[in-house]
C-alpha positions in Angstrom: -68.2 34.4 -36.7 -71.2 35.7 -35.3 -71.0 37.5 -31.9 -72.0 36.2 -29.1 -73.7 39.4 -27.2 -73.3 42.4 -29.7 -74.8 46.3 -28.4 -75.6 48.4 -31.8 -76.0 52.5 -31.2 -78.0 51.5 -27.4 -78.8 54.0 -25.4 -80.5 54.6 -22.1 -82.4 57.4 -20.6 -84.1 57.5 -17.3 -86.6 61.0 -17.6 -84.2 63.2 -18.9 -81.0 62.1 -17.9 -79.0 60.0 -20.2 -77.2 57.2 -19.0 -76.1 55.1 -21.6 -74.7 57.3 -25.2 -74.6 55.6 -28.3 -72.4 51.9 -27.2 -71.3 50.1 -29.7 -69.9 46.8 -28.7 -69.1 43.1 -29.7 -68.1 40.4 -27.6 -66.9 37.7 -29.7 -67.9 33.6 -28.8 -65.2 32.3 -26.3 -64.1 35.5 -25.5 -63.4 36.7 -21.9 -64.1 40.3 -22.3 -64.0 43.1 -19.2 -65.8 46.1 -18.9 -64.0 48.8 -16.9 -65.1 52.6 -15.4 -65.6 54.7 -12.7 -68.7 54.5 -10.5 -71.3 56.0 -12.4 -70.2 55.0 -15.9 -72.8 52.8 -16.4 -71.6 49.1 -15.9 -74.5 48.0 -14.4 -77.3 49.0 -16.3 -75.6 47.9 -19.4 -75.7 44.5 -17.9 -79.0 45.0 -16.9 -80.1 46.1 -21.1 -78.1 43.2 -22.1 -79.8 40.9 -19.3 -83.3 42.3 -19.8 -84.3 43.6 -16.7 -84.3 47.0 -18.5 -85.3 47.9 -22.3 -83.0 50.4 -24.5 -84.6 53.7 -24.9 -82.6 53.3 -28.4 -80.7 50.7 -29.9 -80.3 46.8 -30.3 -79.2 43.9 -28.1 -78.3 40.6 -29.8 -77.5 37.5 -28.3 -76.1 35.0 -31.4 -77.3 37.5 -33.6 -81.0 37.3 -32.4 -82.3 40.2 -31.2 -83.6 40.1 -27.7 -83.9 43.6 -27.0 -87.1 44.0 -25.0 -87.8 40.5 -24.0 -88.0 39.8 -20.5 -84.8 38.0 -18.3 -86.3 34.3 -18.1 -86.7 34.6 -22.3 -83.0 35.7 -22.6 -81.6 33.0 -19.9 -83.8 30.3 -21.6 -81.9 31.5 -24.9 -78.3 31.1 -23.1 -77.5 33.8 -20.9 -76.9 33.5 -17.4 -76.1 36.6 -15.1 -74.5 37.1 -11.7 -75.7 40.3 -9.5 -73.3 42.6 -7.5 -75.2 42.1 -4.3 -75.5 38.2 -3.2 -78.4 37.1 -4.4 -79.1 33.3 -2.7 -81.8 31.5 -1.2 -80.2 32.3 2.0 -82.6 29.8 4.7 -82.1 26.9 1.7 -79.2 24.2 1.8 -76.3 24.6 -0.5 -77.1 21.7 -2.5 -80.9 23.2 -2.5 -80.2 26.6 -4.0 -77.7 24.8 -6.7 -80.5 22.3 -7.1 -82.8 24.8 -8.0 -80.5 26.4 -10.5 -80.2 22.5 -12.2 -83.8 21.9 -12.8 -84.8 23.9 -15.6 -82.1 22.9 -17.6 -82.5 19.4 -17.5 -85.9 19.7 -19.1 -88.0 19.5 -15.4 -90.9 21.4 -14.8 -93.0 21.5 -11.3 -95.5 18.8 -11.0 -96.4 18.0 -7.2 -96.3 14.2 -7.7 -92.7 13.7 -8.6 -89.9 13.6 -5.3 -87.1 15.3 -7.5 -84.6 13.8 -5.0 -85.5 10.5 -7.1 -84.1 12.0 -10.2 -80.6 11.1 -10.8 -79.5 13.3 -13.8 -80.5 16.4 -11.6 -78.4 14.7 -8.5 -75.4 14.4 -10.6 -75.4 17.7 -11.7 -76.1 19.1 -9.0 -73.2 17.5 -7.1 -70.7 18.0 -9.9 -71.0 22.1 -9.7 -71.1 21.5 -5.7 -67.8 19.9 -6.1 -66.3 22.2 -9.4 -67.1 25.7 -6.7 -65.6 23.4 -3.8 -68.2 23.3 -1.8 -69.2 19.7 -1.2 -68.0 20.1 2.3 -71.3 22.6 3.1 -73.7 21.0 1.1 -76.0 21.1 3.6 -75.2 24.4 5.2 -78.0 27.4 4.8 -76.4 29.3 2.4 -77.0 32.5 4.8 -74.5 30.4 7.1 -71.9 30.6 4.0 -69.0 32.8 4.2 -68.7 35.9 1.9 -66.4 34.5 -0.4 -68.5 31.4 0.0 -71.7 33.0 -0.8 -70.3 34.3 -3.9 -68.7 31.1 -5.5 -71.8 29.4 -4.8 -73.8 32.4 -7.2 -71.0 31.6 -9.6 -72.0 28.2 -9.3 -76.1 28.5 -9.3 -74.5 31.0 -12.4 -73.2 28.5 -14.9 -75.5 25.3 -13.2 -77.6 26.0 -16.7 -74.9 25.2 -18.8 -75.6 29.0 -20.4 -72.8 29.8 -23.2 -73.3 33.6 -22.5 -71.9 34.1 -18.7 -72.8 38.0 -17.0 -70.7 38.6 -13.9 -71.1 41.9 -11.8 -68.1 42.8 -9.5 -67.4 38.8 -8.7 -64.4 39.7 -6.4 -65.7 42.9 -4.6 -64.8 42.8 -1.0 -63.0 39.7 -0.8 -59.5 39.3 0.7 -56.4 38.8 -2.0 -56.2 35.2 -1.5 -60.2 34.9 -1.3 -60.1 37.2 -4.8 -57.2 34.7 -6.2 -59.6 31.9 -5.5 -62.3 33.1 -7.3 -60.5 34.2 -10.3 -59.3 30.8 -10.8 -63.0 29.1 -10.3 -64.3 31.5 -12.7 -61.3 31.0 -15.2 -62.1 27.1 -15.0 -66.0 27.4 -14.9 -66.4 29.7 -17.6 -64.1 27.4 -20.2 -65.2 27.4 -23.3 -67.8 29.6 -22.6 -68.0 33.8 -23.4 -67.7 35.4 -20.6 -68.4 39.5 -20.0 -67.2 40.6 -16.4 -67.5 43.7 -14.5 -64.6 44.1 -12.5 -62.9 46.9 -10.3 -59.8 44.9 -9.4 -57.5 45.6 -12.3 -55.5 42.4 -11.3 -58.2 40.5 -12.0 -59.0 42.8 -15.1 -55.6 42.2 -16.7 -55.7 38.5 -15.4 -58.4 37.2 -16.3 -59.8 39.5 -19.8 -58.9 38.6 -23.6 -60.5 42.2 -24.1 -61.0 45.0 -22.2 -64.0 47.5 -23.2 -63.5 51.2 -20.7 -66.5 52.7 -20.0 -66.7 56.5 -18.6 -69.9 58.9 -18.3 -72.2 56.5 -20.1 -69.7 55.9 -23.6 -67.0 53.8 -24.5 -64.3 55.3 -25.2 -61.8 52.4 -26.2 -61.6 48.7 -26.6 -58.6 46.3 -27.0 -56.4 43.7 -25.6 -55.6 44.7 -21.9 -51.8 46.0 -23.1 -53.6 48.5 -25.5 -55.8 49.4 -22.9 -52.9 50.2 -20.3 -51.2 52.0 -22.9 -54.1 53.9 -24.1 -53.3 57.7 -22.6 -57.0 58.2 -22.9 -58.0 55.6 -20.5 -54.9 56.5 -18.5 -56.3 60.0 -18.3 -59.9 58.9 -17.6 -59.7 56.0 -15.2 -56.6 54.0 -14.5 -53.8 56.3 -13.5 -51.3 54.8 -11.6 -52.8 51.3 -12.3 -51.8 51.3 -15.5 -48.7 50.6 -14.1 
């Protein structure tokens, strides 16, 4: 079967300093797959070459075997990709419902035009209030999403996330910051909202890692260094070495 997001020999440079060395990876359709490292390693802009919002120096990105290296992020989405950020990224002085709205639009096949009321459009209202009520929020519909909670804040991303019905989910650091009950929450909304769909996490919490991940892909200094199911990857001495330590315990 074709892979869902596949990396072929990418690598990154910014001036002279090379971020990204030579990754190799396949994520397979339906797959939950974690990628793993110290600060530094590289997560980020890897989701960001996958994403689009930066272009390999070298190297291929395919998305169902496509090509979309170089394209810009509203091409890739519009393909079937959908990405979260590790900072909050909301409409924060819009409603709840507004900013999932939004999110619901495209998708349905709308486009602007200035003589249609889209509150008069049913199929977007459904929608809409099925996600509000899947990231159990129906409650604060109608709350600025500023006024949100943290944890709040960042299940309703999730949400606006997976509103396009994208088969190709991106999330950066879902849990960061959030309490052990808030980050037991959100492992189980993204476990339910990403069903059936592949799904490629950044993750620091290692009990979300081991929780969540069908694969785990470690990256340190810009390379990956091994990939597996997550008990090869505790038992790998090189990731041991490298990055986990005593969590691999």
């Amino acid at each position: 079967m074709t892979p869902a997001i596949e990396l072929r020999a990418v690598e990154k440079s910014f001036g002279n300093i090379k971020i990204i060395r030579n990754i190799t990876l396949s994520v397979a359709q339906g797959e939950r797959h974690a990628l793993i490292g110290p600060n530094g390693a590289g997560k980020s802009t890897t989701f960001n070459l996958i994403s689009g919002y930066t272009k390999p120096t070298t190297g291929s990105v395919l998305l169902h075997g496509e090509v979309i290296s170089g394209l810009p992020p509203y091409q890739i989405n519009r393909r079937g990709l959908s990405r979260s950020f590790q900072v909050t990224n909301v409409f924060a002085n819009m409603s709840v419902w507004e900013n999932l709205r939004c999110a619901v639009l495209w998708s349905m096949g709308q486009r602007y035009a200035f003589w249609k009321n889209i509150d008069n459009l049913p199929e977007v209202r459904e929608r809409t209030a099925e996600i509000l009520a899947d990231i159990e929020l129906t409650a604060r519909r109608d709350v600025p999403a500023g006024l949100l909670t943290y944890a709040e804040q960042r299940a309703l991303e999730i949400g606006i996330t997976v509103a396009g019905r994208a088969a190709v989910i991106l999330l950066d650091e879902p849990t960061a910051g959030m309490s052990r009950a808030e980050t037991e929450r959100a492992v189980a909304l993204i476990r339910r909202l990403t069903e059936g769909r592949t799904l490629l996490i950044v993750e620091h919490d290692m009990s979300v890692v081991f929780g969540l991940a069908d694969r785990i892909s470690v990256l340190v200094y810009g390379q990956i260094i091994a990939s597996g199911t997550p008990e090869e990857i505790r038992n790998n001495p090189k990731v041991k070495e490298a990055y986990l330590g005593e969590e691999a315990a």
